[in-house]
C-alpha positions as CSV (number, residue, x, y, z in Angstrom):
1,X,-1.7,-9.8,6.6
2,X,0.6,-12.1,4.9
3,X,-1.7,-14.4,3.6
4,X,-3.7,-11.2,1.9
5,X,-3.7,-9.8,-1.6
6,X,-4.7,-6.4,-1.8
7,X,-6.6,-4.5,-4.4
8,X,-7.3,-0.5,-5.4
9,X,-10.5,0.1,-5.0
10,X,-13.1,2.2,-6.7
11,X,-13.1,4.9,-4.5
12,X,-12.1,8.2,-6.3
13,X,-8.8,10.5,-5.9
14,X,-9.4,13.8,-4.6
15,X,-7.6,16.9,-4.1
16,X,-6.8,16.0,-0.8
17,X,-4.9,13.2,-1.3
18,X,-1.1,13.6,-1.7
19,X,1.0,12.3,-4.6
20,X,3.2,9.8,-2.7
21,X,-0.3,7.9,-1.4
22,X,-2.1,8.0,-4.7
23,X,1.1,6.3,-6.5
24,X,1.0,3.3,-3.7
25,X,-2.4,3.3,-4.8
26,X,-2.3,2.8,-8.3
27,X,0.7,0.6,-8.7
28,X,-1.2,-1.9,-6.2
29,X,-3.9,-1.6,-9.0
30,X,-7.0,-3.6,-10.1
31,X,-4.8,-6.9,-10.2
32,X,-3.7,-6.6,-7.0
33,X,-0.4,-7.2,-5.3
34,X,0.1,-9.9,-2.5
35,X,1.3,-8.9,0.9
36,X,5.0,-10.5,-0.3
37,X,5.2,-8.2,-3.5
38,X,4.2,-5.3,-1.5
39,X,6.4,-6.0,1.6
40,X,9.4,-6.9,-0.2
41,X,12.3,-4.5,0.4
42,X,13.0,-3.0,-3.1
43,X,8.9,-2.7,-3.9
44,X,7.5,0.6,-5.3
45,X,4.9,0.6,-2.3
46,X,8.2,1.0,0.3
47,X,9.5,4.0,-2.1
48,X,5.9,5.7,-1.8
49,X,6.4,6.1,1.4
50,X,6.9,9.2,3.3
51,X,6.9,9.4,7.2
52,X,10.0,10.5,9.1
53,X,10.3,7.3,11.3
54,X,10.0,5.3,8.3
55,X,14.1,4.2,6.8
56,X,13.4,2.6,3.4
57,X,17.0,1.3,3.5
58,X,15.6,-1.0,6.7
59,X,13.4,-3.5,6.6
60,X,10.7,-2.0,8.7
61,X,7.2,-2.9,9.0
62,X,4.6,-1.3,6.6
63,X,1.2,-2.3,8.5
64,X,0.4,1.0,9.4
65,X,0.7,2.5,5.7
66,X,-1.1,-0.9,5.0
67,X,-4.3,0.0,7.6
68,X,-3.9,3.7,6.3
69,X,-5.0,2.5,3.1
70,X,-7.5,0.3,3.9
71,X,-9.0,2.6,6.0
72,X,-9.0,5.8,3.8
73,X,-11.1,2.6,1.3
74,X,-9.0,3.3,-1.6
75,X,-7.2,-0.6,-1.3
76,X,-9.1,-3.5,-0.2
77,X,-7.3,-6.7,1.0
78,X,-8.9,-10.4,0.4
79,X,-7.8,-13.4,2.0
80,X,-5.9,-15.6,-0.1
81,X,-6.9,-19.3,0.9
């Protein structure tokens, strides 16, 4: 994943999404944020997230937010060559 940017996609917000996912969502955005922007310890993604195993203060892994959101479609990732 690290040599990935990833994008929001099209797909559209529903009801059933919570708030903490849809603002990872957005701030990723149309432009797109590279695996470093979004890993990095301080980024917005990290704050959106909201799992009790997950210590934003650490610097844990966020691949399986990362493959959460890929597969729900609403970010895409392209490989940056």
């Amino acid at each position: 994943m690290k040599n990935m940017k990833f994008y929001r996609t099209d797909k559209p917000i529903t009801a059933k999404h919570v708030e903490h996912n849809i603002m990872r969502w957005e701030w990723i955005g149309k432009e797109g944020k590279t695996f470093a922007e979004i890993d990095a310890q301080d980024s917005f993604y990290r704050k959106c997230i909201r799992r009790p195993d997950f210590d934003i203060t650490k610097h844990q892994s966020i691949k399986r937010d990362l493959d959460y959101d890929l597969k729900e479609e609403m970010i895409r990732a392209v490989e940056i060559i």
